[in-house]
N, C-alpha and C positions, 0 to 999 in steps of 0.2 A: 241552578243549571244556567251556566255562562254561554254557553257554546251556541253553534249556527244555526239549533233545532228551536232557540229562545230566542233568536233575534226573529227568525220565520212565525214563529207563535205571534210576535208580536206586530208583526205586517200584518198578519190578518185581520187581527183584533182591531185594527186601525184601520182595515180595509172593510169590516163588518159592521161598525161605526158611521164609517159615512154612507155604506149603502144602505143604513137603516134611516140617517139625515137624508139622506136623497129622499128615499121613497116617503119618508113624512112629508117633505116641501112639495115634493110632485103629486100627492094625495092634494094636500094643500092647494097647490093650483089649479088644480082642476075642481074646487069646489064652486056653487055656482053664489051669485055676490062676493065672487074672492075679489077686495083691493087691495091698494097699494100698502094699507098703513097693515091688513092682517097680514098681508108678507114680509111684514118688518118684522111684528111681532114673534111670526115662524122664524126669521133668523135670527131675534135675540135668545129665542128658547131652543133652539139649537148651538147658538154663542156660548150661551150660560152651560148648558150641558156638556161641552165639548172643554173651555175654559175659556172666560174672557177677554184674560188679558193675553191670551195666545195669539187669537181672531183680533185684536184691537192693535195688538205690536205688528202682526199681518198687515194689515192697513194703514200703519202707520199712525193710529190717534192712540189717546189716552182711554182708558178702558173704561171711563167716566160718558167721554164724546161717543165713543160706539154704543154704550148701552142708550144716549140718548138719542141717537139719529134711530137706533132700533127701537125705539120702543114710541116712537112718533113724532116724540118733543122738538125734534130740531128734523130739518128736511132730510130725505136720504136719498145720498147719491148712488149716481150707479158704478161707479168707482170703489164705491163703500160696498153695494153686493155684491160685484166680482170677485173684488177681497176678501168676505165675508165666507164666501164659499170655496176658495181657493185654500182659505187657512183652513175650513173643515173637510177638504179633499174632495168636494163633489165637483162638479160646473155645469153651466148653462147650457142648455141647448134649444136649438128651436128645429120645430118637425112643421110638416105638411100638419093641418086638422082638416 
């Protein structure tokens, strides 16, 4: 099935996807001793799960360089998690707490 109803099926499923990446990162920060380096972590296990070298070409590095700044080895920027969550369709927000 080529048609309009398979292109629609497949917005969602990509829209079902990151709202399920959202709400694990947003679990995620809200846990209490959340830092810097287990939010990397959360976006390498959301990178990996989504596909690497999608989020890495996103960003513009090599899919080698994002799995490292993600996974702590090399510093990470906030350049890198803007991108990081732009190629997985969710983004940032900040609220009153």
């Amino acid at each position: 099935m080529n048609g309009p109803d398979n292109r629609f099926a497949n917005a969602r499923v990509t829209n079902l996807r990151a709202a399920e990446m959202a709400e694990y990162l947003d679990g995620r920060l809200h846990m209490i001793n959340y830092d810097e380096s287990t939010f990397a972590r959360s976006l390498l296990l959301a990178s990996e799960l989504y596909g690497m070298s999608h989020v890495a070409y996103e960003c513009g590095l090599s899919s080698d360089a994002m799995r490292r700044q993600l996974s702590g080895t090399r510093p990470l920027y906030f350049d890198s998690v803007l991108g990081t969550m732009r190629a997985l369709g969710i983004r940032l927000r900040i609220e009153v707490v």
